[in-house]
VEXSE-92482 format. One line per field, with one value per atom (N, C-alpha, C): chain; x, y, z; atom name; residue in one letter. Coordinates in Angstrom, 2 decimals, always signed. Each point is the difference from the previous one (the first is absolute). Layout:
# residues N
chaine = [A;...]
px = [X;...]
py = [Y;...]
pz = [Z;...]
atome = [CA;...]
residu = [a;...]
# end
This chain:
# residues 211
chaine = [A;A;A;A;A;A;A;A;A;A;A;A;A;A;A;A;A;A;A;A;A;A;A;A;A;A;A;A;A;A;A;A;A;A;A;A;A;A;A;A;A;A;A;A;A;A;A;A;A;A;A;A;A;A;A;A;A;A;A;A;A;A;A;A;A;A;A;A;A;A;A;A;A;A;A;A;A;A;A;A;A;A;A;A;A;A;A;A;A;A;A;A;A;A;A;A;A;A;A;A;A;A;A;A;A;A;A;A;A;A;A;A;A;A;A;A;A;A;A;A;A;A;A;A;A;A;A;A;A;A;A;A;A;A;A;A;A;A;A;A;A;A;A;A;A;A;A;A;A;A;A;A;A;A;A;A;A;A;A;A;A;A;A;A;A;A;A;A;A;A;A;A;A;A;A;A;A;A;A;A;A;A;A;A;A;A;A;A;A;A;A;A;A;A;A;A;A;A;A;A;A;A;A;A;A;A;A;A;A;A;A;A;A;A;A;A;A;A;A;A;A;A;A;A;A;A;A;A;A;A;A;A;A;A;A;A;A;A;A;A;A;A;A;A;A;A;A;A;A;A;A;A;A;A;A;A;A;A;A;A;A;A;A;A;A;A;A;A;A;A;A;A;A;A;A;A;A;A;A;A;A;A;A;A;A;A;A;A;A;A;A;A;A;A;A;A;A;A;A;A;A;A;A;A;A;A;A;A;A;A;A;A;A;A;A;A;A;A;A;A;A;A;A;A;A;A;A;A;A;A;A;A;A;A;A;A;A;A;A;A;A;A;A;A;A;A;A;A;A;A;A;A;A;A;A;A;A;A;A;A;A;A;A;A;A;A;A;A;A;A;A;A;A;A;A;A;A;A;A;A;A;A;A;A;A;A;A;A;A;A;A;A;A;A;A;A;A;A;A;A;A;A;A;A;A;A;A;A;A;A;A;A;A;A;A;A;A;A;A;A;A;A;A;A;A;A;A;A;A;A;A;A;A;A;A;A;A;A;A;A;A;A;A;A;A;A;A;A;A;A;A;A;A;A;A;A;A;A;A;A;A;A;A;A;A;A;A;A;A;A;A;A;A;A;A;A;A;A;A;A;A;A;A;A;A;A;A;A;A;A;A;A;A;A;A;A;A;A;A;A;A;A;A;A;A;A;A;A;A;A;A;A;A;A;A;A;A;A;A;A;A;A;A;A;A;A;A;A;A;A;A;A;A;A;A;A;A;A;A;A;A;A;A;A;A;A;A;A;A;A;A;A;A;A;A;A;A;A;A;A;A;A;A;A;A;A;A;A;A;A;A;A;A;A;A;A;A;A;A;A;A;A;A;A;A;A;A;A;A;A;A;A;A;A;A;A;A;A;A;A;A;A;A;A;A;A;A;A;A;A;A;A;A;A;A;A;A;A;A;A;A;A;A;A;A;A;A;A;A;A;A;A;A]
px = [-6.68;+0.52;+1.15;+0.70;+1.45;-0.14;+1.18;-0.34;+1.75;-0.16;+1.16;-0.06;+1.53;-0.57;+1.17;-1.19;+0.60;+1.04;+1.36;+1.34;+0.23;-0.70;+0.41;-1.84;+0.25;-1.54;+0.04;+0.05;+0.26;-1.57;-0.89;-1.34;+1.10;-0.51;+0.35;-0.84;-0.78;-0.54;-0.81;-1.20;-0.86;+0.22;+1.16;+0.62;+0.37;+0.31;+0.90;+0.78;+1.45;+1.45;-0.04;+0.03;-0.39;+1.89;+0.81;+1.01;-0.42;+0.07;-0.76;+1.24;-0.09;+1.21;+0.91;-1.53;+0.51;+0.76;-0.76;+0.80;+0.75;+0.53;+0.85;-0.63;-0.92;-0.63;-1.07;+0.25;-0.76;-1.36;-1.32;-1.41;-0.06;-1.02;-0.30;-1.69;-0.60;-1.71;-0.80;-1.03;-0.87;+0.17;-0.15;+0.20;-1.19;+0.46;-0.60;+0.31;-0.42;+0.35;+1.02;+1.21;+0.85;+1.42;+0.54;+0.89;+0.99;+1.02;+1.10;-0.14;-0.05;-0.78;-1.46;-0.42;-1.45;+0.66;-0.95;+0.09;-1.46;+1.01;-0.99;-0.12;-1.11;+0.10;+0.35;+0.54;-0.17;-0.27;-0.24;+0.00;+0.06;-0.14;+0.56;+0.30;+1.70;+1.36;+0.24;+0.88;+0.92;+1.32;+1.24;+1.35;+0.47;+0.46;+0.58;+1.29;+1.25;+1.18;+0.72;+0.77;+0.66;-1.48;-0.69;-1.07;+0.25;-0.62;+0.37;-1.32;-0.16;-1.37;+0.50;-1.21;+0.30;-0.79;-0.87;-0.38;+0.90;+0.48;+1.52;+1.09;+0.52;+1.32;+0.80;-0.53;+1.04;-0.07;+0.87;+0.45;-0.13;-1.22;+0.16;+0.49;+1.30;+0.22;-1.18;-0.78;-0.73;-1.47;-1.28;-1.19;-1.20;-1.25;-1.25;-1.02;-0.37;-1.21;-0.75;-1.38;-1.07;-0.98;-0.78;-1.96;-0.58;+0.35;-1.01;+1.02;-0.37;+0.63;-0.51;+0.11;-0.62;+0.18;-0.14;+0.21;-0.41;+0.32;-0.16;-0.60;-1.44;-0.53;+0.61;+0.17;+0.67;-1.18;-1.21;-0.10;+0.17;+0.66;+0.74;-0.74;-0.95;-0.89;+0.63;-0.14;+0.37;-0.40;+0.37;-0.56;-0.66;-0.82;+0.08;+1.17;+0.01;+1.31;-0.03;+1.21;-0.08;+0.66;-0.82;+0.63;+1.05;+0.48;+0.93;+0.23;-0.71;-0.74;+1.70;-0.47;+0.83;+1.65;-0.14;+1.52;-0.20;-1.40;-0.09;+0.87;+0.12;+1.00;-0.64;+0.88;-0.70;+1.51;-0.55;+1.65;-0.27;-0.88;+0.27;+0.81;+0.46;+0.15;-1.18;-0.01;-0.75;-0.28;-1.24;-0.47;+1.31;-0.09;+0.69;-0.35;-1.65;-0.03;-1.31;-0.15;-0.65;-0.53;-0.82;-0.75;-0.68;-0.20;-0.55;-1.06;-0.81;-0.62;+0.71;-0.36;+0.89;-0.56;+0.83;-0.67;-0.22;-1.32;-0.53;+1.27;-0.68;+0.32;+0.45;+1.08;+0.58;-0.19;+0.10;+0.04;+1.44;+0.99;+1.79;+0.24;+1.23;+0.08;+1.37;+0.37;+1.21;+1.50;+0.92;+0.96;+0.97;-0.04;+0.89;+1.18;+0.28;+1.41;+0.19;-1.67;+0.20;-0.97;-0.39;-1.17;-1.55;-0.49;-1.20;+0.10;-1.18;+0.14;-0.24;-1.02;-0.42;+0.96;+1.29;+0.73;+1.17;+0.27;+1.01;-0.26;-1.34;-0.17;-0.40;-0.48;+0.30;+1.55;+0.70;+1.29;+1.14;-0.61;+0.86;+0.97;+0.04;+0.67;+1.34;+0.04;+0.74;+0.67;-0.64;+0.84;+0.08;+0.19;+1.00;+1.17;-0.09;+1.45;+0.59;-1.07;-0.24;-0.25;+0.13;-0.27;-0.97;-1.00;-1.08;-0.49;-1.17;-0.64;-1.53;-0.79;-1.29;-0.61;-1.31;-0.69;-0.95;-0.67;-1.30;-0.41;-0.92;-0.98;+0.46;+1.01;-0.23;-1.37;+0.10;-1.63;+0.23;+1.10;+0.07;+1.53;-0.06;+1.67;-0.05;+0.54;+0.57;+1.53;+0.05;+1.24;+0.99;+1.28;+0.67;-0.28;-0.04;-0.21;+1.13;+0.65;+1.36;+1.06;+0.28;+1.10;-0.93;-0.79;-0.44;-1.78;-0.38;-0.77;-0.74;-1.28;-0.71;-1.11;+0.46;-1.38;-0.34;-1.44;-0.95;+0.13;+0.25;-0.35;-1.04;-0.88;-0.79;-0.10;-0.29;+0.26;-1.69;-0.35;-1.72;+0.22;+1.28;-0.39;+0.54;-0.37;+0.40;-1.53;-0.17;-0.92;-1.32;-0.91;-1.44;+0.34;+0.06;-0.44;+1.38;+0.63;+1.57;+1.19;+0.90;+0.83;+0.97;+0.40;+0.58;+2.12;+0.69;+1.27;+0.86;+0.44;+0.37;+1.36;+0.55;+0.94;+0.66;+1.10;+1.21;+1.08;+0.05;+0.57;+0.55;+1.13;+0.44;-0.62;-0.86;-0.58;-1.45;-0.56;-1.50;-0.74;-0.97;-0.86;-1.69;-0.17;-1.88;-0.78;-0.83;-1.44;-0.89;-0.28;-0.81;+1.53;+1.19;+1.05;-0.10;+0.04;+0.37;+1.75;+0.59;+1.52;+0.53;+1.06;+0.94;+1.09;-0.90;+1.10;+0.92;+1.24;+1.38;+0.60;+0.45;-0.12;+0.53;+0.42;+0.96;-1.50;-0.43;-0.70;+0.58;-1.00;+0.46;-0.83;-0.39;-1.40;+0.67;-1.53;-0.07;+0.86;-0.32;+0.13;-0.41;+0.08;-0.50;+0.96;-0.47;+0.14;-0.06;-0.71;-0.24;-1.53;-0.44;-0.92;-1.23;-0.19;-0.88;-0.37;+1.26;-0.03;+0.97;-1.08;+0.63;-0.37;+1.09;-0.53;+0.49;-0.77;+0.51;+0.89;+0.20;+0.61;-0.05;+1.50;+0.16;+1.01;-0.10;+0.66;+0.81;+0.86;+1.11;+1.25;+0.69;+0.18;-0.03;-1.67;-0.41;+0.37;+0.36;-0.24;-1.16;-0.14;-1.54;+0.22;-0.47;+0.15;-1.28;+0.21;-1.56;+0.15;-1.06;+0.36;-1.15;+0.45;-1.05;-0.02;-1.02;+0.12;-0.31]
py = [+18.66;-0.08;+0.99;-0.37;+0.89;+0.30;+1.16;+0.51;+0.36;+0.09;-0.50;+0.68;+0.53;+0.13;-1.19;+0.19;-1.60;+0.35;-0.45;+0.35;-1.03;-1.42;-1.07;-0.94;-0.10;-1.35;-1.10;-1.09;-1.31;-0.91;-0.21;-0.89;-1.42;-1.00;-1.49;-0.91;-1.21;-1.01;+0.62;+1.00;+0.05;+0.86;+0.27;+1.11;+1.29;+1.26;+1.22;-0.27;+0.55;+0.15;+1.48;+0.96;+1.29;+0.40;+1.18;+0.20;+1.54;-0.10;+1.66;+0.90;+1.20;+0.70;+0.71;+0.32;+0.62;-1.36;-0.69;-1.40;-1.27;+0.54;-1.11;-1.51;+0.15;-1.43;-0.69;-1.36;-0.75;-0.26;+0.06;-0.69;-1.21;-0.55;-1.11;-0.15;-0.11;-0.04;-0.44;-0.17;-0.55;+1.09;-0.31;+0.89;+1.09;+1.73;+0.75;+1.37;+0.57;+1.02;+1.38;-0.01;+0.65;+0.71;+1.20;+0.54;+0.45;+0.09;+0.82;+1.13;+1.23;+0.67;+0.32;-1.24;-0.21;+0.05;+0.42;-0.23;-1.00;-1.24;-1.05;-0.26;-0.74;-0.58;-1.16;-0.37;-1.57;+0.11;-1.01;-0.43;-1.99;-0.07;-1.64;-0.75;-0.18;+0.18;-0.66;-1.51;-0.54;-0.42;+0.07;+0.33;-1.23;-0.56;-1.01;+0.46;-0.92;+0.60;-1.12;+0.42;-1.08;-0.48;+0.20;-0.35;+0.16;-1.61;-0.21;+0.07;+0.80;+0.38;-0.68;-1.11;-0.91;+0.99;+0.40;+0.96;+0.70;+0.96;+0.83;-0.52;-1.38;-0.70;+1.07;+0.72;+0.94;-0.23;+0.46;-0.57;+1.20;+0.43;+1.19;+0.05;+0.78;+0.11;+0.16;+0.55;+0.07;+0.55;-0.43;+0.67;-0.25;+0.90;-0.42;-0.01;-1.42;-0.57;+0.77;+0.91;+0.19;-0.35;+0.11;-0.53;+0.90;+1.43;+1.10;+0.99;+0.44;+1.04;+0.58;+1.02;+0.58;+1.52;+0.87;+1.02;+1.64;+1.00;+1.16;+0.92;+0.31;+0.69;+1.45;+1.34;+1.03;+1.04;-0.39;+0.65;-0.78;-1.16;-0.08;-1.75;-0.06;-1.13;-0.81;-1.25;-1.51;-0.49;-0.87;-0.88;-1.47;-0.97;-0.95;-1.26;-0.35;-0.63;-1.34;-0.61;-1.18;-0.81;-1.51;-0.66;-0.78;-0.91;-0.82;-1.46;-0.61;-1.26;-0.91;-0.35;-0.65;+0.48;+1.55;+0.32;+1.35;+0.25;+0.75;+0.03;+1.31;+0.00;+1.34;+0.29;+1.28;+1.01;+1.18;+1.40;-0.01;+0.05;+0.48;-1.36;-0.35;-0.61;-0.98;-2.04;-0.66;-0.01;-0.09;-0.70;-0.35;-0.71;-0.78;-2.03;+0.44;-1.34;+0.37;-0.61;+0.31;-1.34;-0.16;-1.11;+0.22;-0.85;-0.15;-1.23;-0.56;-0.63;-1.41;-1.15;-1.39;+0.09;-0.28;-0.06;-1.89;-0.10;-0.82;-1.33;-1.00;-0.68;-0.05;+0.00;+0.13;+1.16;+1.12;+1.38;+0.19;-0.38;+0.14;-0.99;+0.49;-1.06;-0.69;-1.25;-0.47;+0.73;-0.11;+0.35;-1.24;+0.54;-0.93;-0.17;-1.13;-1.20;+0.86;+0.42;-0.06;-0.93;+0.38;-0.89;+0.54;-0.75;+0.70;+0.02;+0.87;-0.17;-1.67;-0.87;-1.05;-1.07;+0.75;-1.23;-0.22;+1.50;-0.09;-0.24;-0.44;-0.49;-1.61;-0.81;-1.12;-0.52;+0.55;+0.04;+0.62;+0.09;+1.25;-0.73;-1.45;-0.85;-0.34;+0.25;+0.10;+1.32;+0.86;+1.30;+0.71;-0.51;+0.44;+0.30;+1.78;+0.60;+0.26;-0.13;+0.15;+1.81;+0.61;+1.18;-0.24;+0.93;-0.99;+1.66;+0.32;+0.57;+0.21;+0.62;-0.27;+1.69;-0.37;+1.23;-0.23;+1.19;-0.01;+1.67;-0.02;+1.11;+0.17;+1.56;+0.36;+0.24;-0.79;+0.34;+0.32;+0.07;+0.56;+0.24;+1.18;+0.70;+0.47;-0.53;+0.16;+0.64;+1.04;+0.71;-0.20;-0.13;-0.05;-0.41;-1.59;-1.02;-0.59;+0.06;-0.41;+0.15;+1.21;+0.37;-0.43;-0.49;-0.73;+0.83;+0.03;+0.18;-1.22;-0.54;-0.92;+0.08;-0.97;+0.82;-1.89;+0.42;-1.38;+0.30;-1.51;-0.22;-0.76;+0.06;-1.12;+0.39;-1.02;-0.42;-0.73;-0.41;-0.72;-1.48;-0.67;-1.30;-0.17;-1.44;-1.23;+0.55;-0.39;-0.37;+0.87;+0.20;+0.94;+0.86;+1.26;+0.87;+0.09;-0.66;+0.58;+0.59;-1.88;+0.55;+1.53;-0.35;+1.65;-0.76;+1.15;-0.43;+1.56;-0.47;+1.11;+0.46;+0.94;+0.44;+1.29;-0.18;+1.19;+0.28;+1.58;+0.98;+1.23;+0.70;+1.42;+0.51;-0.48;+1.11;+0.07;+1.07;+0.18;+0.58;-0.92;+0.02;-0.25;+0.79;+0.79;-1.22;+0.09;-1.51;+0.40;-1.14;-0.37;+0.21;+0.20;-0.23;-1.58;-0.25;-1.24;+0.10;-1.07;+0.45;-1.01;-0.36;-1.31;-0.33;-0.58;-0.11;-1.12;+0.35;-0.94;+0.18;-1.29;-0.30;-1.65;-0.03;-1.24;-0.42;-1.61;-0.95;-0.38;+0.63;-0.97;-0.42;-1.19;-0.46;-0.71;-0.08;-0.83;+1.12;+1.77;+0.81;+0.63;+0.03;-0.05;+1.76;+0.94;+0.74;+0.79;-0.87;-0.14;+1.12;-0.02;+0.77;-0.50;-1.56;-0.74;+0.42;+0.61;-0.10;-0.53;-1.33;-1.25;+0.42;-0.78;+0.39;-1.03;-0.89;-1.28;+0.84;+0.92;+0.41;+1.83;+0.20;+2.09;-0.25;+1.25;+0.29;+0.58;+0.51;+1.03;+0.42;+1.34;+0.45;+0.49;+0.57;-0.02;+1.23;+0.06;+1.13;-0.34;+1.40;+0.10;+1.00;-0.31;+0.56;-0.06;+0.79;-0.25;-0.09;-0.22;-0.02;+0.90;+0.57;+0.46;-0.75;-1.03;-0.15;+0.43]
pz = [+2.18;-1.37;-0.16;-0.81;-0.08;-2.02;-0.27;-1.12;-0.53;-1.25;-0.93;-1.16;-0.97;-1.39;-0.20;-0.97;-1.47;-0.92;+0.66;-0.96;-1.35;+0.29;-0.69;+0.41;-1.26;+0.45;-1.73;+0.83;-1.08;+0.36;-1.41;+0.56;-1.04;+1.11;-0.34;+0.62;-0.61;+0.60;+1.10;-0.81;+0.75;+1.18;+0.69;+1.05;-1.08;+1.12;-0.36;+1.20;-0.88;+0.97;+0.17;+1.18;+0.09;+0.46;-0.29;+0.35;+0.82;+1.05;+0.69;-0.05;-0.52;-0.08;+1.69;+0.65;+1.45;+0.77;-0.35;+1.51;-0.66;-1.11;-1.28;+0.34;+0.34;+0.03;-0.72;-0.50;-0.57;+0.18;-0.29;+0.26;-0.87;+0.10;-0.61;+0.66;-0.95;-0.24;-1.12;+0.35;-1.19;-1.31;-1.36;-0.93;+0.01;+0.24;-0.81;-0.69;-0.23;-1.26;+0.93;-0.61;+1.11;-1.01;+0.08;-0.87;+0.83;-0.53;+0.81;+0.19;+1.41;+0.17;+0.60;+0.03;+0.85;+1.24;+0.70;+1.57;+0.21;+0.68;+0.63;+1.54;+0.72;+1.35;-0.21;+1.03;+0.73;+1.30;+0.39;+1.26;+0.32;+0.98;+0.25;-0.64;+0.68;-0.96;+1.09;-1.19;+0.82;-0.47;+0.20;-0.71;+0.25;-1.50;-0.05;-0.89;+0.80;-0.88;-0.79;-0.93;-1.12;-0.91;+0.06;-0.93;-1.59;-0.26;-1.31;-0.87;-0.84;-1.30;-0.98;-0.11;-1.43;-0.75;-0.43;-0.81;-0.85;+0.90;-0.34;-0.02;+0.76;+0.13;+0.07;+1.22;+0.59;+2.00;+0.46;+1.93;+0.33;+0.79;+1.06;+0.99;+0.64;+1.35;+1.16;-0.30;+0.81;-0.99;+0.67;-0.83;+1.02;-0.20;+1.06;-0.79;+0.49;-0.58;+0.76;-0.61;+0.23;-0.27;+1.13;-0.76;-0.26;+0.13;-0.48;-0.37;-1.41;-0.67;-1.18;+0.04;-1.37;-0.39;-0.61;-0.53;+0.72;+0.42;+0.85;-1.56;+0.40;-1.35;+0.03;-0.85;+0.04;+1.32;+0.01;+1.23;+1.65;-0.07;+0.96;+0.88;-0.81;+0.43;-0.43;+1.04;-0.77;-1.14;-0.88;-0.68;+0.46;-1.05;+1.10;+0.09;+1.27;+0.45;-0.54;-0.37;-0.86;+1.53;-0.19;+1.29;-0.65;+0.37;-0.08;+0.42;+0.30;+0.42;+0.76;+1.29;+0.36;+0.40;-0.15;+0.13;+1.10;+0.68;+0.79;+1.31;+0.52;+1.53;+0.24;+1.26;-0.06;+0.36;-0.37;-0.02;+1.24;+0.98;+1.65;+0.72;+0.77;+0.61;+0.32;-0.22;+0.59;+1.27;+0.49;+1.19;+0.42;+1.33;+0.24;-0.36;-0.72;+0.05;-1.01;-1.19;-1.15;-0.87;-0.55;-0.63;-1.22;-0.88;-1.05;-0.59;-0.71;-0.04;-1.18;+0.78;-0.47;-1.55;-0.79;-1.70;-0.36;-0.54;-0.83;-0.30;-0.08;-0.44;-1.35;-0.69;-1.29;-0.08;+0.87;-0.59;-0.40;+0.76;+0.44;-1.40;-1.05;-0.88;+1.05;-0.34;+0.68;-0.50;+0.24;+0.25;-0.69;-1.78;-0.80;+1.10;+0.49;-0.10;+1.86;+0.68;+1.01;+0.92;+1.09;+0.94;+0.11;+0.53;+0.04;+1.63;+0.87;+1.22;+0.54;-0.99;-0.01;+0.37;-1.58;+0.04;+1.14;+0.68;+1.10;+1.45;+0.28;+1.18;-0.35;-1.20;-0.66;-0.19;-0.30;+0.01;+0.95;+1.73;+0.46;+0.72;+0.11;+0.43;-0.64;-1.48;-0.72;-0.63;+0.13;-0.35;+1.48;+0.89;+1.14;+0.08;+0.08;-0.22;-1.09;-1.24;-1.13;-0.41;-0.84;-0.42;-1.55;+0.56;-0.99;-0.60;-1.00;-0.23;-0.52;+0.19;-0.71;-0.01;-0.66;-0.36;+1.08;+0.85;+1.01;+0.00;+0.71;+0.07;+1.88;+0.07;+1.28;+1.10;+0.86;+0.82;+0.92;+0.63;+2.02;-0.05;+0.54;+0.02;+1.60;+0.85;+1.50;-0.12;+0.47;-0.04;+0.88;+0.71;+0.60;+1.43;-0.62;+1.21;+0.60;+0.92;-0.21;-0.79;-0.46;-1.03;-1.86;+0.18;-1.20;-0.45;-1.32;-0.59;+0.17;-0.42;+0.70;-1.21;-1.17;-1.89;+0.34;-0.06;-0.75;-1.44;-0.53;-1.35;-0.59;-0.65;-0.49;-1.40;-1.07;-1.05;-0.79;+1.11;-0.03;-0.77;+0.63;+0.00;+1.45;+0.22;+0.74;+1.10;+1.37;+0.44;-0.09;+0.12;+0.18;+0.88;+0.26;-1.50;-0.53;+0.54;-1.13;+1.10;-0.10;+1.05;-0.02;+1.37;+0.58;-0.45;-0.21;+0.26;+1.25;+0.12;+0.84;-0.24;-0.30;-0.26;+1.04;+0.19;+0.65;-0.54;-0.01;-0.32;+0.29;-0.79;+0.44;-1.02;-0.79;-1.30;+0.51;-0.69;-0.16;-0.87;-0.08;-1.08;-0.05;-1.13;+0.53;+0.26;+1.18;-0.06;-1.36;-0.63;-1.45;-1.33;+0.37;-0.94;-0.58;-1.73;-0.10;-0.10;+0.53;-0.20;+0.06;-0.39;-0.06;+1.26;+0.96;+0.95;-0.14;+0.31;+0.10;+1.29;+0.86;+1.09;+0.57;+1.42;+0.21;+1.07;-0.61;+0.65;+1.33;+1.09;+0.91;+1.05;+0.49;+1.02;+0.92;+0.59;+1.58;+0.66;-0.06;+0.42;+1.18;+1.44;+1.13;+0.42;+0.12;+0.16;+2.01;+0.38;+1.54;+0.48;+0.66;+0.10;-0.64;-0.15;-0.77;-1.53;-0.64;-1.00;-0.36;-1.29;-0.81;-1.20;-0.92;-1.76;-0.13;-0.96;-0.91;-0.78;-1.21;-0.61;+0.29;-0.41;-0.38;-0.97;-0.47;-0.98;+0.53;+0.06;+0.98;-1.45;+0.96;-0.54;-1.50;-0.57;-1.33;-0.28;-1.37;-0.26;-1.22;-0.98;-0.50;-1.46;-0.93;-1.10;-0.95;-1.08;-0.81;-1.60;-0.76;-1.29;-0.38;-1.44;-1.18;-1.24;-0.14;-1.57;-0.56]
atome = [N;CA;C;N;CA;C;N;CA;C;N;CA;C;N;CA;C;N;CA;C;N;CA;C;N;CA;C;N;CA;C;N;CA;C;N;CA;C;N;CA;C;N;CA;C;N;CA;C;N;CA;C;N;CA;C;N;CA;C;N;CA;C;N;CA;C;N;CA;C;N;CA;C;N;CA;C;N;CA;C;N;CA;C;N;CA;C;N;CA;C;N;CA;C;N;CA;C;N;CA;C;N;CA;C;N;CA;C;N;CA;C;N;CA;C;N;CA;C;N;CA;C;N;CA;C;N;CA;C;N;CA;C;N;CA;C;N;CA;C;N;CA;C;N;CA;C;N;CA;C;N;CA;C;N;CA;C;N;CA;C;N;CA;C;N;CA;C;N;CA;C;N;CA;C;N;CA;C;N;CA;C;N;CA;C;N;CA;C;N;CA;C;N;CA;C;N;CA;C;N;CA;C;N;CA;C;N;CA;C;N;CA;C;N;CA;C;N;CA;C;N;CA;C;N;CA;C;N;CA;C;N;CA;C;N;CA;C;N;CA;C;N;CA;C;N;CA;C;N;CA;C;N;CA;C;N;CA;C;N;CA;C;N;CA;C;N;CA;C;N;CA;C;N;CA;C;N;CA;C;N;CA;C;N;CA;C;N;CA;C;N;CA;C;N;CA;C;N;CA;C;N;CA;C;N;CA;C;N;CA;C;N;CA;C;N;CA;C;N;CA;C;N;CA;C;N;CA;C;N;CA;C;N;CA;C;N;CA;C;N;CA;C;N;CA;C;N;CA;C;N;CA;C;N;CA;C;N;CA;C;N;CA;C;N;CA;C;N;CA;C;N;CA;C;N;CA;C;N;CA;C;N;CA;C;N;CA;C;N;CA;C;N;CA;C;N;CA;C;N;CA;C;N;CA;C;N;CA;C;N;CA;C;N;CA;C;N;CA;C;N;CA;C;N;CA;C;N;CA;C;N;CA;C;N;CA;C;N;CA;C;N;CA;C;N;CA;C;N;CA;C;N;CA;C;N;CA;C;N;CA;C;N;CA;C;N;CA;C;N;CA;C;N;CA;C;N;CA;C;N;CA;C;N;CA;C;N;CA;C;N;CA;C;N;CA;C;N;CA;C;N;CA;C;N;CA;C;N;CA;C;N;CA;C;N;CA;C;N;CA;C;N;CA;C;N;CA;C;N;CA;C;N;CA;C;N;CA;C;N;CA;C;N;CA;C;N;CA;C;N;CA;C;N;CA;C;N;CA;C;N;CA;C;N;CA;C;N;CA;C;N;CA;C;N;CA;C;N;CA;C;N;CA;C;N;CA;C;N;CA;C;N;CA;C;N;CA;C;N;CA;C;N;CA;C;N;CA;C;N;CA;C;N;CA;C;N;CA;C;N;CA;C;N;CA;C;N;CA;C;N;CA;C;N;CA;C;N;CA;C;N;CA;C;N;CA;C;N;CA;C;N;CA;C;N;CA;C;N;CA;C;N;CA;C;N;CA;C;N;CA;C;N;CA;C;N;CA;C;N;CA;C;N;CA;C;N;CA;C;N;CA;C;N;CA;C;N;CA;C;N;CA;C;N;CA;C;N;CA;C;N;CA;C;N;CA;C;N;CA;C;N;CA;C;N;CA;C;N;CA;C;N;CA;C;N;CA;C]
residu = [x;x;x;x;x;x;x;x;x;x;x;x;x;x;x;x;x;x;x;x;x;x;x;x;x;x;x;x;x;x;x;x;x;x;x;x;x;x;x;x;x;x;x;x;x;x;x;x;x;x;x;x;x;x;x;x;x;x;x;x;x;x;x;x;x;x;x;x;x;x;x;x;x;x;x;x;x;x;x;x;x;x;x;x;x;x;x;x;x;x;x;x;x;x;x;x;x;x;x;x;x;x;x;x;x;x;x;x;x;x;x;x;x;x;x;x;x;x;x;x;x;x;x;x;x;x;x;x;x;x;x;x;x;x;x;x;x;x;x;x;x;x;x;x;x;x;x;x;x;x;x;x;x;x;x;x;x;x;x;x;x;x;x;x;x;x;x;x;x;x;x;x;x;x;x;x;x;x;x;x;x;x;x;x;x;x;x;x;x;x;x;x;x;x;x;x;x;x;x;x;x;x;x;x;x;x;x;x;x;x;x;x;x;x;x;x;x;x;x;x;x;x;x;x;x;x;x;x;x;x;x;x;x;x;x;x;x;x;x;x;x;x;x;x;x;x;x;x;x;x;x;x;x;x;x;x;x;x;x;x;x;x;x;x;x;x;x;x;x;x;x;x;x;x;x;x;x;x;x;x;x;x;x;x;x;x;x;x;x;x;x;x;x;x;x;x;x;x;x;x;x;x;x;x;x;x;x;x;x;x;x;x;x;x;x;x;x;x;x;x;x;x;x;x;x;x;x;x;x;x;x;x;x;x;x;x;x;x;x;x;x;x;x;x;x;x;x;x;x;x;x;x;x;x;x;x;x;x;x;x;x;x;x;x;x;x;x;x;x;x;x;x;x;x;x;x;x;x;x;x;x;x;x;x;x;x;x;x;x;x;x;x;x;x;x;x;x;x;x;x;x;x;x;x;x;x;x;x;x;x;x;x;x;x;x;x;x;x;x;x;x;x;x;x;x;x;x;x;x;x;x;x;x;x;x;x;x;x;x;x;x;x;x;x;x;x;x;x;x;x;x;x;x;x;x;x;x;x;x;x;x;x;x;x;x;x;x;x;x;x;x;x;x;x;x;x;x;x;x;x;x;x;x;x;x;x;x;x;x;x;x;x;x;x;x;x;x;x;x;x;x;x;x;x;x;x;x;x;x;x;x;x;x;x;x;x;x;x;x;x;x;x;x;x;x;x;x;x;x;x;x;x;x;x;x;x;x;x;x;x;x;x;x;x;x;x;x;x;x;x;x;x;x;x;x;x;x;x;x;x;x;x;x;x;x;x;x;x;x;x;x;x;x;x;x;x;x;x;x;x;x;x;x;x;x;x;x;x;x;x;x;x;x;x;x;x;x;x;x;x;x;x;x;x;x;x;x;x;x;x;x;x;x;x;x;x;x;x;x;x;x;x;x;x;x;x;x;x;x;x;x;x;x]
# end
């Protein structure tokens, strides 16, 4: 856990926006009771940049979602840590290869005026070479496989238990993140080394929302 005083703190939609005075940097966490001047923890933090807060309808250059944070009492003890559901990472460096557990069927809402994982392997014949987007739940992050990041996505539709999509990247991002990946369709992907993919996503990048 790492420690901070509170120069700036905004509660909106259920989150606090934390402004730490030592490391001019942004938090973002579940809402709790916090003043300018408190000294708080966090810990597993994952930095997303250009982020847009409908809450605030304000654009952070940069900010870290945490799942645990909360208040440093005046004799020096923690408070208890507020998680953050779905926006966990971690401050040390990942594994080289990290996992999370596939979410429920209709847990993932869809992705207004995007795909579901369902609908782009139903449709992958046709959005070939396409740049598409949707909402999923990170589950397996393989690090620098060939120049490339290597994130499962699932969403918990299309086959039992809920197909996989596979995505590559120069970004990274925490396993159990829900996040909006955007990304160019492309299949009947034969990579050599007996690895085949009906469909990848390639070159994605990855972003998130707060409502």
């Amino acid at each position: 856990m790492q420690t901070g005083t509170v120069a700036e703190a905004v509660s909106a939609g259920g989150y606090v926006y934390i402004k730490l005075e030592e490391q001019n940097t942004w938090l973002a966490a579940n809402a709790f009771e916090v003043s300018v001047g408190d000294k708080v923890q966090y810990g597993d933090a994952m930095e997303m940049n250009n982020f847009h807060s409908k809450a605030l309808d304000r654009t952070f250059d940069s900010i870290l979602f945490v799942s645990q944070a909360g208040p440093v009492t005046a004799a020096g003890n923690t408070g208890q840590a507020q998680g953050m559901a779905g926006h966990g990472g971690e401050l040390k460096p990942y594994p080289k290869s990290a996992s999370a557990l596939s979410p429920a069927a209709g847990e993932i809402a869809p992705l207004q005026a995007g795909k579901t994982i369902a609908a782009v392997f139903e449709q992958s014949a046709g959005l070939k070479g396409e740049t598409i987007s949707l909402r999923a739940k990170v589950i397996k992050v393989n690090q620098k496989i060939m120049g490339k990041n290597w994130i499962t996505l699932q969403d918990g539709t299309g086959s039992e238990p809920g197909q996989k999509l596979l995505a590559t990247s120069q970004e990274i991002v925490a396993p159990g993140a829900v996040v909006i990946a955007t990304g160019v369709i492309k299949t009947d992907v034969d990579l050599g080394y007996g690895y085949e993919y009906e469909v990848l996503l390639e070159e994605t990048t990855f972003s998130t929302e707060l409502e």
